[in-house]
KOLZAVO-482580 format. One record per residue (C-alpha): residue in three letters; x, y, z; residue number from 1. Coordinates in nm, 4 decimals. Example, Ala and Ser with C-alpha at 12.3 -4.5 7.8 and 13.67 -1.06 7.14 Angstrom:
residues 2
<r><resn>ALA</resn><c1>1.2300</c1><c2>-0.4500</c2><c3>0.7800</c3><resi>1</resi></r>
<r><resn>SER</resn><c1>1.3670</c1><c2>-0.1060</c2><c3>0.7140</c3><resi>2</resi></r>
***
This chain:
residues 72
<r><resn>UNK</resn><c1>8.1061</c1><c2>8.9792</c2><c3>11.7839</c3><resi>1</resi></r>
<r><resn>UNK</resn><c1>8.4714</c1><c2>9.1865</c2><c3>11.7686</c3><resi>2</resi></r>
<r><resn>UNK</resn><c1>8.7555</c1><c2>8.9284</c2><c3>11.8693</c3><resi>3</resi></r>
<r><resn>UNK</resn><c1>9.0751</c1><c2>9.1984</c2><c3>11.9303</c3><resi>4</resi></r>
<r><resn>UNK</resn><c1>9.3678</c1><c2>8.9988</c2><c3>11.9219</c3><resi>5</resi></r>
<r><resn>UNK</resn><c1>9.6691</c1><c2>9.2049</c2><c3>12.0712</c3><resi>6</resi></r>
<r><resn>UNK</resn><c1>10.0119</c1><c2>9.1922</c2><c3>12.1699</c3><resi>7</resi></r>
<r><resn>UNK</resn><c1>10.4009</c1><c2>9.1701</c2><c3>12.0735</c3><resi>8</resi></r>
<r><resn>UNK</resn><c1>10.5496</c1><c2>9.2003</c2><c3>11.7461</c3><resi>9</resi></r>
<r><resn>UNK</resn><c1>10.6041</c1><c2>8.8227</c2><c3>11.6118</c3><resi>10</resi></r>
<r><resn>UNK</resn><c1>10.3440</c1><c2>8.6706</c2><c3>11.8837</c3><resi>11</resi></r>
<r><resn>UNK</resn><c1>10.1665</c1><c2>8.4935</c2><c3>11.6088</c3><resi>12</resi></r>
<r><resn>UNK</resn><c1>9.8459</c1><c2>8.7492</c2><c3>11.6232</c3><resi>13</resi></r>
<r><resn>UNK</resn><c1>9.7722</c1><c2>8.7239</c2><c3>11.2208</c3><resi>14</resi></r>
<r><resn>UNK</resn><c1>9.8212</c1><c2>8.3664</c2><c3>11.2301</c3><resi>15</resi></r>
<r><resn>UNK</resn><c1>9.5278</c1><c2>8.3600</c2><c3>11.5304</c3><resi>16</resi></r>
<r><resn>UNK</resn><c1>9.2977</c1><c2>8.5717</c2><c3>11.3431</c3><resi>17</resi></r>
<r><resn>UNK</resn><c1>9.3678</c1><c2>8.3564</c2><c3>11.0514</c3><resi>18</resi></r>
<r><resn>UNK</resn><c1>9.3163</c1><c2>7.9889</c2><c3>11.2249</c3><resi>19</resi></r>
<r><resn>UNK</resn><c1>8.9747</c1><c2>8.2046</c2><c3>11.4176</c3><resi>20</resi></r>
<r><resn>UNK</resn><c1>8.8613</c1><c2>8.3000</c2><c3>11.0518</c3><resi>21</resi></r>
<r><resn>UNK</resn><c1>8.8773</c1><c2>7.9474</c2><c3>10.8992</c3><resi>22</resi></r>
<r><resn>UNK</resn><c1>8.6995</c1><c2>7.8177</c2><c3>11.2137</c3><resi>23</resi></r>
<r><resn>UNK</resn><c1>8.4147</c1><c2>8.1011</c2><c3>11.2549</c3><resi>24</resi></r>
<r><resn>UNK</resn><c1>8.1238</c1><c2>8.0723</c2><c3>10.9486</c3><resi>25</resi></r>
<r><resn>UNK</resn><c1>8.0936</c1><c2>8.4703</c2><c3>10.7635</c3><resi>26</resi></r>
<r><resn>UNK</resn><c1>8.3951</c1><c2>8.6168</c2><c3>11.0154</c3><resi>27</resi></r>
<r><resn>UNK</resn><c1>8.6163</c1><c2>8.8438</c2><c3>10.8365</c3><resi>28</resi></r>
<r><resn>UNK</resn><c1>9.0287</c1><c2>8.9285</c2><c3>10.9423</c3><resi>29</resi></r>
<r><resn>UNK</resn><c1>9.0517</c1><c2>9.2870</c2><c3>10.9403</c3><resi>30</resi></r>
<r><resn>UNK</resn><c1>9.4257</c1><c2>9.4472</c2><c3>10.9782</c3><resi>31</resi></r>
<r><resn>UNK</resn><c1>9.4691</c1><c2>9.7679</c2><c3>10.9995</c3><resi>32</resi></r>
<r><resn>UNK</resn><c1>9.8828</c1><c2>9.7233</c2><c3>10.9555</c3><resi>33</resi></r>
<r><resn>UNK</resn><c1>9.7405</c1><c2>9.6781</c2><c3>10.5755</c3><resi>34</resi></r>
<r><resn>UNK</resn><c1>9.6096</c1><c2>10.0230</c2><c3>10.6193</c3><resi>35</resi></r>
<r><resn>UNK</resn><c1>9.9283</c1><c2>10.1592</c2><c3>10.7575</c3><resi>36</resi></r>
<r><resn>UNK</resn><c1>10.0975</c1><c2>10.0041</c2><c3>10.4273</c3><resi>37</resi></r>
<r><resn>UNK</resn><c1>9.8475</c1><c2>10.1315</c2><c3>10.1573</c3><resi>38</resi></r>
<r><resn>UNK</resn><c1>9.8913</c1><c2>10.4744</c2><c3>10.3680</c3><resi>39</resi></r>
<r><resn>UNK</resn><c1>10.2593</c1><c2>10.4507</c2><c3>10.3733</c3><resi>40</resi></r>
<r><resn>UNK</resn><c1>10.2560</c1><c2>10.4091</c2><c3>9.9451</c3><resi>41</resi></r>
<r><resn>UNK</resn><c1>10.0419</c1><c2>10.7064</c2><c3>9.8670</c3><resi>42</resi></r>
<r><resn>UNK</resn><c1>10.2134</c1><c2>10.9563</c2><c3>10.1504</c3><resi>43</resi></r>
<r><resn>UNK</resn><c1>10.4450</c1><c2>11.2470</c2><c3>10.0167</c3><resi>44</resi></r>
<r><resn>UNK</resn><c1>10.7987</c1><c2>11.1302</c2><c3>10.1339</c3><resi>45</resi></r>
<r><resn>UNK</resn><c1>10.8140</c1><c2>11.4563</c2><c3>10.2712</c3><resi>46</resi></r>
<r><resn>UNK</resn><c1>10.5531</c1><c2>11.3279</c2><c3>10.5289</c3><resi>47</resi></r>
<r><resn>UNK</resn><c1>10.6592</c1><c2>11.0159</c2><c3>10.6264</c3><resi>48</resi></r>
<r><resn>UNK</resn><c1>10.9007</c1><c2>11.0527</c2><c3>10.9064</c3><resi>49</resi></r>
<r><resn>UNK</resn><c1>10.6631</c1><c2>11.1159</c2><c3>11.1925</c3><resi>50</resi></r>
<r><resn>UNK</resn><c1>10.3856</c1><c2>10.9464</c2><c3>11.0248</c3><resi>51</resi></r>
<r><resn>UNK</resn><c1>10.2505</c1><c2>10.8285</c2><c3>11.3625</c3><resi>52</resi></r>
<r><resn>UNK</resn><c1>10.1559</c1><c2>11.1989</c2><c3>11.4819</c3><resi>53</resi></r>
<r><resn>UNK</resn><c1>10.0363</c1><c2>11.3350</c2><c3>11.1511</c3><resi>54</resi></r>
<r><resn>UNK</resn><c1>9.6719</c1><c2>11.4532</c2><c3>11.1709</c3><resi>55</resi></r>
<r><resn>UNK</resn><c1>9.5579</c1><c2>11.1938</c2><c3>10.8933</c3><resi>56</resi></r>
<r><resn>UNK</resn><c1>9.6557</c1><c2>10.8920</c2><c3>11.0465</c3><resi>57</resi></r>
<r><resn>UNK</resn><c1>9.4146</c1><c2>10.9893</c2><c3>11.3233</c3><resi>58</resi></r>
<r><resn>UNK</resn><c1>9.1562</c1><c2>11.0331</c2><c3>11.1430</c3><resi>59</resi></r>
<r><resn>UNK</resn><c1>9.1969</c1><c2>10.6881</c2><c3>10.9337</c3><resi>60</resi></r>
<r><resn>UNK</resn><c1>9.1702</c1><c2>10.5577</c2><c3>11.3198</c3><resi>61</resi></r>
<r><resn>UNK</resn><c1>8.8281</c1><c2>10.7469</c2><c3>11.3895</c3><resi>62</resi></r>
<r><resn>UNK</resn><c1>8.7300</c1><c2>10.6170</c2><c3>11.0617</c3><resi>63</resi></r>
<r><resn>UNK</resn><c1>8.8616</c1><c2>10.2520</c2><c3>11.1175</c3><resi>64</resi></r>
<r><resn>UNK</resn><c1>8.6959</c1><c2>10.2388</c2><c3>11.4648</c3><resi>65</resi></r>
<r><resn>UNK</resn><c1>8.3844</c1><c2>10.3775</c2><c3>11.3764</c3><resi>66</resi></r>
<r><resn>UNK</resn><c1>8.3244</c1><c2>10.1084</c2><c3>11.0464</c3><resi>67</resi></r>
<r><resn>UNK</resn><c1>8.4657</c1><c2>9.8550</c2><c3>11.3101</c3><resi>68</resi></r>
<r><resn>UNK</resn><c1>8.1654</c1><c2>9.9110</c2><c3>11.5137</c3><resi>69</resi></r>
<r><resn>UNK</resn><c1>7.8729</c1><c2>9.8727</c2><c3>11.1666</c3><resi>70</resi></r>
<r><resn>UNK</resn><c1>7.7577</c1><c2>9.5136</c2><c3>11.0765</c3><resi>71</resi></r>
<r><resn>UNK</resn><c1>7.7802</c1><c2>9.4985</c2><c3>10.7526</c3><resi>72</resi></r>
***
């Protein structure tokens, strides 16, 4: 089972996945805004002003939804 939680900015979304994890035995909270940080870190500076449309960041998303969809 995938729960998406979506919406606003400041909505409380983590928090839900949080309270959901501590409530639902072997789930996991996966957030890709961690991805988007760890990305941000190892990015030439050069590269980082239109991250959103650089060719990399979609595939990370390919990538992300495509392991979202294994059991593991």
């Amino acid at each position: 089972m995938i729960i998406w939680l979506n919406g606003a900015f400041g909505v409380g979304k983590t928090q839900t996945a949080f309270e959901l994890h501590s409530r639902i035995p072997g789930s996991f909270v996966f957030d890709p805004e961690q991805i988007g940080f760890s990305l941000r870190k190892i990015t030439p500076s050069e590269m980082r002003k239109d991250f959103q449309d650089h060719p990399i960041l979609h595939t990370f998303r390919s990538f992300l939804r495509l392991m979202m969809c294994i059991k593991l």
